[in-house]
N, CA, C and O atoms as a GROMACS GRO file, in nm:
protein
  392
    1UNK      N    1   0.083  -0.117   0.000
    1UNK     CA    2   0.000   0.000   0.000
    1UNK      C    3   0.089   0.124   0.000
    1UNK      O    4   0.201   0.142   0.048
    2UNK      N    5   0.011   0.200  -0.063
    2UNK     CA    6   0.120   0.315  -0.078
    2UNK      C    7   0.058   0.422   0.017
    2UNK      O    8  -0.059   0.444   0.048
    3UNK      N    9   0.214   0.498   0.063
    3UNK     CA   10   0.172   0.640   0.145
    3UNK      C   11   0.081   0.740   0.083
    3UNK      O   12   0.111   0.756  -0.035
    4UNK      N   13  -0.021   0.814   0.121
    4UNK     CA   14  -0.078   0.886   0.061
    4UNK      C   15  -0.018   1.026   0.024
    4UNK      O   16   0.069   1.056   0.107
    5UNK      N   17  -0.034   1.117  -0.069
    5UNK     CA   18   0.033   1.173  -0.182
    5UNK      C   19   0.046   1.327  -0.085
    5UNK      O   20  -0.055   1.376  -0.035
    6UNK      N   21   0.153   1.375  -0.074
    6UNK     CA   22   0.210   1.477  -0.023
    6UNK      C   23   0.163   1.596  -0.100
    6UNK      O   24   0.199   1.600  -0.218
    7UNK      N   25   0.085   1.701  -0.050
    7UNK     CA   26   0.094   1.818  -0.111
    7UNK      C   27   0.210   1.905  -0.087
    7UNK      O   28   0.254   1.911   0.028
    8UNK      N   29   0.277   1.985  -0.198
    8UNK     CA   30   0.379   2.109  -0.124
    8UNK      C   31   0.311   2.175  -0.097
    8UNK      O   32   0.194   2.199  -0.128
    9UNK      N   33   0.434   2.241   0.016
    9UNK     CA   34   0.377   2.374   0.107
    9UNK      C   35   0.357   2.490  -0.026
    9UNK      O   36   0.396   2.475  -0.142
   10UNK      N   37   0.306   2.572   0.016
   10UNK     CA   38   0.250   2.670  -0.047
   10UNK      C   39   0.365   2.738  -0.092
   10UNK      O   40   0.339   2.758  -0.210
   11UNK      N   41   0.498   2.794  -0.065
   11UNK     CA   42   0.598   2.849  -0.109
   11UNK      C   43   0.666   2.748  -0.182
   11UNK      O   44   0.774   2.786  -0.225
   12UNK      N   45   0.629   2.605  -0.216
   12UNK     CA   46   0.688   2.530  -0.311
   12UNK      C   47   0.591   2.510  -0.470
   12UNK      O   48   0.626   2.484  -0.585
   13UNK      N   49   0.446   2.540  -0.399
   13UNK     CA   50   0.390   2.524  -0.511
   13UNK      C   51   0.405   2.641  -0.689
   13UNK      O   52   0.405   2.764  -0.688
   14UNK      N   53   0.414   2.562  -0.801
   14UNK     CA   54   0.390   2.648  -0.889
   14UNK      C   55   0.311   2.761  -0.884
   14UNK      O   56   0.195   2.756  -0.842
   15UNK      N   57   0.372   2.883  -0.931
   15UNK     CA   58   0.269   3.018  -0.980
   15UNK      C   59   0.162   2.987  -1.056
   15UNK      O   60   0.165   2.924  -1.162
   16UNK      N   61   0.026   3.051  -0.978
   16UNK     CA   62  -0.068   3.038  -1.148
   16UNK      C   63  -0.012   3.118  -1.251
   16UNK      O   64   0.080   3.196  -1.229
   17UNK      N   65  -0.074   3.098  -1.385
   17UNK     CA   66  -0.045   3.148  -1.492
   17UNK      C   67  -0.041   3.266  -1.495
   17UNK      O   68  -0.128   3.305  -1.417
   18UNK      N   69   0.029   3.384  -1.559
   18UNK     CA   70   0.014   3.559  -1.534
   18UNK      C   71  -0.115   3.596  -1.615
   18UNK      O   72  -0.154   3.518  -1.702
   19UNK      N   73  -0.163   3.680  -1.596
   19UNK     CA   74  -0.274   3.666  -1.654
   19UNK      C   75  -0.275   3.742  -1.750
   19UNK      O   76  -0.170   3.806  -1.748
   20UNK      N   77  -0.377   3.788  -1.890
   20UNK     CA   78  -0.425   3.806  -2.052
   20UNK      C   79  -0.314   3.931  -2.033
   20UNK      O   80  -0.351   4.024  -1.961
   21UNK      N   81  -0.170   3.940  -2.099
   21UNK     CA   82  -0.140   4.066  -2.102
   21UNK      C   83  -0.235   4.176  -2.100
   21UNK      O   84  -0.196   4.257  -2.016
   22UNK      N   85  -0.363   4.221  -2.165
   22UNK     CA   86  -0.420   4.366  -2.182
   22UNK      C   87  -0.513   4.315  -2.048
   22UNK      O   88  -0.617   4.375  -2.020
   23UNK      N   89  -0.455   4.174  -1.953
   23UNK     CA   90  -0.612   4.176  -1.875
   23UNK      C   91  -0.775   4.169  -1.867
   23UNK      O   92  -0.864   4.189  -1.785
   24UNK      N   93  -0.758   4.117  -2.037
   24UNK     CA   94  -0.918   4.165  -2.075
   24UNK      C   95  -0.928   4.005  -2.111
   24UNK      O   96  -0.828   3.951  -2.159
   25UNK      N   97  -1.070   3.914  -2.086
   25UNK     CA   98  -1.118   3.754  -2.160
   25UNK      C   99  -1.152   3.810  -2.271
   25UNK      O  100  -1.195   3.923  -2.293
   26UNK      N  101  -1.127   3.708  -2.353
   26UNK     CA  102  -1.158   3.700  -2.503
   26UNK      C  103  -1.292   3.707  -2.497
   26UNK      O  104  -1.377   3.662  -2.420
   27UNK      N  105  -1.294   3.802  -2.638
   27UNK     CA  106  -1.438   3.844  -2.630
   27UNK      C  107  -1.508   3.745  -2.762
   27UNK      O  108  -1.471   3.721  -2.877
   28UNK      N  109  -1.661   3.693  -2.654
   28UNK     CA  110  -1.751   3.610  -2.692
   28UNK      C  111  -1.823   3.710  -2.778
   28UNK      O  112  -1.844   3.825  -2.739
   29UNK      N  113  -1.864   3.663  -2.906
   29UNK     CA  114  -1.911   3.763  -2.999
   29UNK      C  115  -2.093   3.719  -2.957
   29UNK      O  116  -2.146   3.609  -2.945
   30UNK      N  117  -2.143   3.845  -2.944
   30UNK     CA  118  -2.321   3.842  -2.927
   30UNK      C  119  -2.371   3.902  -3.042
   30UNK      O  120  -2.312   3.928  -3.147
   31UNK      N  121  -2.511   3.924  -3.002
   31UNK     CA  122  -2.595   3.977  -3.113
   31UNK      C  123  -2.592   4.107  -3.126
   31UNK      O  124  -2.611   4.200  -3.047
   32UNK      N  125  -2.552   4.097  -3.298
   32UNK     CA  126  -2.518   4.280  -3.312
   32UNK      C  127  -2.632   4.389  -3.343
   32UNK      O  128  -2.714   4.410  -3.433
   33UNK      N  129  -2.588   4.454  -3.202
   33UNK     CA  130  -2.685   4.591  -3.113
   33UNK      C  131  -2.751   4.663  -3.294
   33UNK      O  132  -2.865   4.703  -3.316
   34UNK      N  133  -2.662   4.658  -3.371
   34UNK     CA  134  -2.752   4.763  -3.454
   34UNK      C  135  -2.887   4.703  -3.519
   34UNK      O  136  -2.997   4.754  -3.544
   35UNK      N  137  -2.829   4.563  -3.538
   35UNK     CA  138  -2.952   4.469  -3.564
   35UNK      C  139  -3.016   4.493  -3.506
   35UNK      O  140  -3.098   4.563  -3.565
   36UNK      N  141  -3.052   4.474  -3.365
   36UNK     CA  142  -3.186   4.507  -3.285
   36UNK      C  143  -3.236   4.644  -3.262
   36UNK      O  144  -3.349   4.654  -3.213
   37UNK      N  145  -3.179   4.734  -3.285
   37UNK     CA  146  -3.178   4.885  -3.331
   37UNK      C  147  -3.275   4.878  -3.460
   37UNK      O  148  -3.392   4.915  -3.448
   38UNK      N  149  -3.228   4.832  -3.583
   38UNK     CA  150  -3.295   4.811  -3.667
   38UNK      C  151  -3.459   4.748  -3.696
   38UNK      O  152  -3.555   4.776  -3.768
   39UNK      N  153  -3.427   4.652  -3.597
   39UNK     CA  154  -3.605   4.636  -3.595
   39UNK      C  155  -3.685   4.681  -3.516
   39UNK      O  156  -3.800   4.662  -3.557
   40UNK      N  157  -3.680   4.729  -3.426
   40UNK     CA  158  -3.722   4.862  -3.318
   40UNK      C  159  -3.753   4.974  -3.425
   40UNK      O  160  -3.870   5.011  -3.439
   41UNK      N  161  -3.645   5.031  -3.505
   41UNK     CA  162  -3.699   5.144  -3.592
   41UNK      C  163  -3.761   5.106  -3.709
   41UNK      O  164  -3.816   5.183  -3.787
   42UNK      N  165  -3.749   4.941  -3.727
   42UNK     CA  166  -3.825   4.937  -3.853
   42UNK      C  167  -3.973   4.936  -3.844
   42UNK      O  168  -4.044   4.971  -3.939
   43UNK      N  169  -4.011   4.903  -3.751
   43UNK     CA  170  -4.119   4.939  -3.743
   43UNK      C  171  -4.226   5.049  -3.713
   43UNK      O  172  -4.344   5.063  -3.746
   44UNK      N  173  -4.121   5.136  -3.622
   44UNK     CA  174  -4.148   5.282  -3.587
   44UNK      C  175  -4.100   5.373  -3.710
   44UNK      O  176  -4.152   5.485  -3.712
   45UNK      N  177  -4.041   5.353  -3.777
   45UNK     CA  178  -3.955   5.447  -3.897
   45UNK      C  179  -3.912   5.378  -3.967
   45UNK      O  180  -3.790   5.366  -3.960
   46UNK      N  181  -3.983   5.301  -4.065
   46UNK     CA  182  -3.928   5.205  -4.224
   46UNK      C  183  -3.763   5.243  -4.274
   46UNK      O  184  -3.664   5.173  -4.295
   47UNK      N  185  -3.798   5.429  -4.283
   47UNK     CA  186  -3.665   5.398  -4.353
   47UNK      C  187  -3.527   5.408  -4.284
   47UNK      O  188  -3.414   5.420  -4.332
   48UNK      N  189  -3.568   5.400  -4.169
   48UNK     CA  190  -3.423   5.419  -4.092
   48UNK      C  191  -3.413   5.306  -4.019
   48UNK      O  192  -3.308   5.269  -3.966
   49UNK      N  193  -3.516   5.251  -4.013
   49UNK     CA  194  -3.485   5.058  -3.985
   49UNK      C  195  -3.435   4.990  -4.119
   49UNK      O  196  -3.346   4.905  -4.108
   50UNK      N  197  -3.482   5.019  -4.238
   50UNK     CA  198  -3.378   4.964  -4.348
   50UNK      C  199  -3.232   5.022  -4.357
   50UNK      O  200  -3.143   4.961  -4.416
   51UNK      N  201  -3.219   5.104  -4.315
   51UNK     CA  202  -3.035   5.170  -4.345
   51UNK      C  203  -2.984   5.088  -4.215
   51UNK      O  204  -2.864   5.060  -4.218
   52UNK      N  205  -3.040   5.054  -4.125
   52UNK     CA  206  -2.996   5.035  -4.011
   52UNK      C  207  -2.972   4.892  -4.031
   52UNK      O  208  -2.876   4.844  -3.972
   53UNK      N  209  -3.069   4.790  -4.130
   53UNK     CA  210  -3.064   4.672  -4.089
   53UNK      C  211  -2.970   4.616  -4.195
   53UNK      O  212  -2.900   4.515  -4.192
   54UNK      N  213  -2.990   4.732  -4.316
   54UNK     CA  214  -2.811   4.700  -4.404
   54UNK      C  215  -2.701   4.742  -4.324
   54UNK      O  216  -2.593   4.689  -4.351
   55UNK      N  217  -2.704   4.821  -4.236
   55UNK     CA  218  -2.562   4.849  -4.214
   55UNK      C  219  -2.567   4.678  -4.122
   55UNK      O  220  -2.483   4.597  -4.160
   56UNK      N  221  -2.613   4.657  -4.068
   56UNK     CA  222  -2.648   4.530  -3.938
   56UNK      C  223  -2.568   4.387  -4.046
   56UNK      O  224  -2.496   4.290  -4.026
   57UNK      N  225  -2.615   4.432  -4.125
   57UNK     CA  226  -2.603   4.304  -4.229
   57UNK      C  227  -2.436   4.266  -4.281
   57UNK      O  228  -2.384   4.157  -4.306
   58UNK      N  229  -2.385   4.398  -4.285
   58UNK     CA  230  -2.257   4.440  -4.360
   58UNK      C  231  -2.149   4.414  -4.222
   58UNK      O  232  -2.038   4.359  -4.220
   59UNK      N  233  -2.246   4.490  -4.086
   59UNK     CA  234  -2.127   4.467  -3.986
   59UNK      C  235  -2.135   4.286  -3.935
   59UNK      O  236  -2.027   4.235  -3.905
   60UNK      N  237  -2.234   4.218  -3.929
   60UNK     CA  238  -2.242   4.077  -3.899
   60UNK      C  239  -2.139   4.012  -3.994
   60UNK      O  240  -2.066   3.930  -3.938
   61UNK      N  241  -2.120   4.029  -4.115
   61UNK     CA  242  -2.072   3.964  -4.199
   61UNK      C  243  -1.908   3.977  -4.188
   61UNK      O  244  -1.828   3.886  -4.210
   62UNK      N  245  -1.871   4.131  -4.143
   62UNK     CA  246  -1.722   4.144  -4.114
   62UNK      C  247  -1.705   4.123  -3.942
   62UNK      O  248  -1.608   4.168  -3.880
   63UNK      N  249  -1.784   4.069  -3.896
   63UNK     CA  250  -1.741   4.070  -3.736
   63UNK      C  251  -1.767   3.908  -3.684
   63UNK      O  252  -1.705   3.833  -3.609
   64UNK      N  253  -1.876   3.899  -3.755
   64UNK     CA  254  -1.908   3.737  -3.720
   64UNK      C  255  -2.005   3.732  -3.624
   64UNK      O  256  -2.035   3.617  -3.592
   65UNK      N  257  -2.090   3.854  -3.545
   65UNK     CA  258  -2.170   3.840  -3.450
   65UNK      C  259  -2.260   3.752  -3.523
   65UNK      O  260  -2.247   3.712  -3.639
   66UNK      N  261  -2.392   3.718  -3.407
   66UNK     CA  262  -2.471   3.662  -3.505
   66UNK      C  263  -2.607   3.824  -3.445
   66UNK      O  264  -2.598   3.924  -3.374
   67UNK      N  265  -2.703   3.764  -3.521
   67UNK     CA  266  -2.813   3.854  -3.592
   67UNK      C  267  -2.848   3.847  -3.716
   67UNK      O  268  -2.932   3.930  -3.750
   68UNK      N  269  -2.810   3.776  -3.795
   68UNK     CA  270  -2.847   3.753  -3.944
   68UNK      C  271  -2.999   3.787  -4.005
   68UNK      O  272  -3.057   3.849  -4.094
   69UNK      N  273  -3.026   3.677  -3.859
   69UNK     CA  274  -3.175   3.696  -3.901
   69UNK      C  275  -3.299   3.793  -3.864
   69UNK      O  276  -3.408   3.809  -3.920
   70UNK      N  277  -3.215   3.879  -3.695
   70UNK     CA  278  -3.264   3.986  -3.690
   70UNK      C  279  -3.255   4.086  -3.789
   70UNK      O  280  -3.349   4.162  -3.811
   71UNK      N  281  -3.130   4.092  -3.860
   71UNK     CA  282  -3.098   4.187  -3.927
   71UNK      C  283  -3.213   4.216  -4.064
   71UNK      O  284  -3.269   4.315  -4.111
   72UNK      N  285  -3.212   4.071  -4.095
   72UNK     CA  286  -3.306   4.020  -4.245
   72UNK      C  287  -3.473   4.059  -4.218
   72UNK      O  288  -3.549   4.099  -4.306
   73UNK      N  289  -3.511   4.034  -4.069
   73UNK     CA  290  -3.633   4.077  -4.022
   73UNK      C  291  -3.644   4.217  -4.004
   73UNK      O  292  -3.757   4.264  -4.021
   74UNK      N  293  -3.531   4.312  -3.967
   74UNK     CA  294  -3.610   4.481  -3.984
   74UNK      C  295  -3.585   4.474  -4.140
   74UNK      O  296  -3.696   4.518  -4.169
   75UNK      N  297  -3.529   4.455  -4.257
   75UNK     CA  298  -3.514   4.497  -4.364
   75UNK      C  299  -3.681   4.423  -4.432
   75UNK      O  300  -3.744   4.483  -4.520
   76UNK      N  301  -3.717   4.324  -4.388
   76UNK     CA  302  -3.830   4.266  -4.426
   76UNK      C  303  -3.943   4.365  -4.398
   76UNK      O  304  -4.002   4.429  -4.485
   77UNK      N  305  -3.965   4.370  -4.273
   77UNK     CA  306  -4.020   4.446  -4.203
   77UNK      C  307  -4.035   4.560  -4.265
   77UNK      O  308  -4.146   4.594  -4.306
   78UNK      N  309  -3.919   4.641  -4.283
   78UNK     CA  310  -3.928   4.776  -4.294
   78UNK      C  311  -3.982   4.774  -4.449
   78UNK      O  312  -4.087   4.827  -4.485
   79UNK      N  313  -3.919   4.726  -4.506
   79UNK     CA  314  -3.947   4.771  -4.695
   79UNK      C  315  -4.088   4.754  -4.698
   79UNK      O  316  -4.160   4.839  -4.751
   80UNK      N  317  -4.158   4.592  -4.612
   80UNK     CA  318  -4.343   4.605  -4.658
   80UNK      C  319  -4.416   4.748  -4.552
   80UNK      O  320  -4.516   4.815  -4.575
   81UNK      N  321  -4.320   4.757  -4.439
   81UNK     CA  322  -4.425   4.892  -4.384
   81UNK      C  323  -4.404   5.008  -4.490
   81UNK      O  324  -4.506   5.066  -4.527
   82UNK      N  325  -4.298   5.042  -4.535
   82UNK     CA  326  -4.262   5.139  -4.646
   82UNK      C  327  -4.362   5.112  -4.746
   82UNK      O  328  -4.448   5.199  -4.757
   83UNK      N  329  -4.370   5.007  -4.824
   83UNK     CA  330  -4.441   4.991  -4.947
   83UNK      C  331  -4.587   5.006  -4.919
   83UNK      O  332  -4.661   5.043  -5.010
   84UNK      N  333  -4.649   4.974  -4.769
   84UNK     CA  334  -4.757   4.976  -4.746
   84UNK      C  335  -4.796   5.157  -4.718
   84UNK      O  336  -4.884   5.223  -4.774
   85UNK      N  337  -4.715   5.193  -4.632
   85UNK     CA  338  -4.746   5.355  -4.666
   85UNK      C  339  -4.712   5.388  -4.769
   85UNK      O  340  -4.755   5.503  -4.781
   86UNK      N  341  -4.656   5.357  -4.864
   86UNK     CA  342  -4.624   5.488  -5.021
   86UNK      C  343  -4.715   5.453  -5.096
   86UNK      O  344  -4.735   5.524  -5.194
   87UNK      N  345  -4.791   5.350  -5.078
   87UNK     CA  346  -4.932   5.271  -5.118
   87UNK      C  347  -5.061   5.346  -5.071
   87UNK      O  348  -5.141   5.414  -5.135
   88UNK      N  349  -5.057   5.317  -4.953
   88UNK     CA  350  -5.201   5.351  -4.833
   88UNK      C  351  -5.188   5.519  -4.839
   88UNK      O  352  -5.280   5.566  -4.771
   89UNK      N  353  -5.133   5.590  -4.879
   89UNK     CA  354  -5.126   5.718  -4.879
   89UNK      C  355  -5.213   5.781  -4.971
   89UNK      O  356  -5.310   5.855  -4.956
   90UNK      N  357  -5.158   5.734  -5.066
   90UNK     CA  358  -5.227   5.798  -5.214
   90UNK      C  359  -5.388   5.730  -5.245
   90UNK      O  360  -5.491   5.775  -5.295
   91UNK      N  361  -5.354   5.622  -5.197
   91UNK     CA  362  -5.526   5.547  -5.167
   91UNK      C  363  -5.628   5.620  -5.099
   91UNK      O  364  -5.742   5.637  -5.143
   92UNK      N  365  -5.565   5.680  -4.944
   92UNK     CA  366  -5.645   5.735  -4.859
   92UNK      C  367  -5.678   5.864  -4.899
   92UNK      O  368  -5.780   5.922  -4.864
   93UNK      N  369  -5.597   5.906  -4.969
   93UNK     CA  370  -5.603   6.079  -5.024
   93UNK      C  371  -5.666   6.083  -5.120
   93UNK      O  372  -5.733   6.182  -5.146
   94UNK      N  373  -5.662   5.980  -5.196
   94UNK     CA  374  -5.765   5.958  -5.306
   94UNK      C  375  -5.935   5.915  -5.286
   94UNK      O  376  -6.026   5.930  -5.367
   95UNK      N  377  -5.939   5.852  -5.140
   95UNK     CA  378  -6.083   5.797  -5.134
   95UNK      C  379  -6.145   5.931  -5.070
   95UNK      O  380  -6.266   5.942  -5.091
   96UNK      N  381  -6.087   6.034  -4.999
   96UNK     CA  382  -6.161   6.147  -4.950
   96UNK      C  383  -6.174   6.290  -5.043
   96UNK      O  384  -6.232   6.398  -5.036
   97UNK      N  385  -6.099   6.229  -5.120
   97UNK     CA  386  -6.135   6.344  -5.241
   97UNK      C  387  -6.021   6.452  -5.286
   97UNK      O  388  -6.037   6.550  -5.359
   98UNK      N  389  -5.895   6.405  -5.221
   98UNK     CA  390  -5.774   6.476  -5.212
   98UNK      C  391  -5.689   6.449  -5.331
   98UNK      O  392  -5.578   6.502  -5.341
   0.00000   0.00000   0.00000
């Protein structure tokens, strides 16, 4: 039978590792903020939820966040609320006699 296993004293034990030179953990990529920006205004403001959800689209693609599909949902979003007002406008102005 063997002796059971000796810990060293604390001034013998190895250093932990030094830690991230800049100190900072690698950063876990999330969902990109303009994306969800984008569908918030796409629905309140068509056309500034579509500029918003191309730019969303352009930065996902060079960064790797994900949002793809938020991004694809304000541009969806926004172009039929757009098409539905540049539509429903001239309809409504037209049925009251305008």
């Amino acid at each position: 039978m063997k002796p059971p296993a000796m810990t060293p004293p604390a001034a013998q034990r190895p250093a932990p590792p030094p830690p991230d030179p800049a100190g900072l953990q690698p950063k876990i990529p999330g969902v990109n903020s303009m994306a969800v920006a984008g569908l918030i205004f796409a629905v309140l403001l068509p056309p500034i939820g579509i500029v918003m959800g191309h730019i969303a689209k352009s930065q996902i693609r060079r960064t790797r966040e994900s949002g793809s599909g938020i991004a694809t949902a304000a541009l969806v979003i926004g172009y039929t609320l757009l098409v539905c007002v540049c539509i429903g406008i001239p309809l409504g102005l037209s049925a009251i006699g305008l």
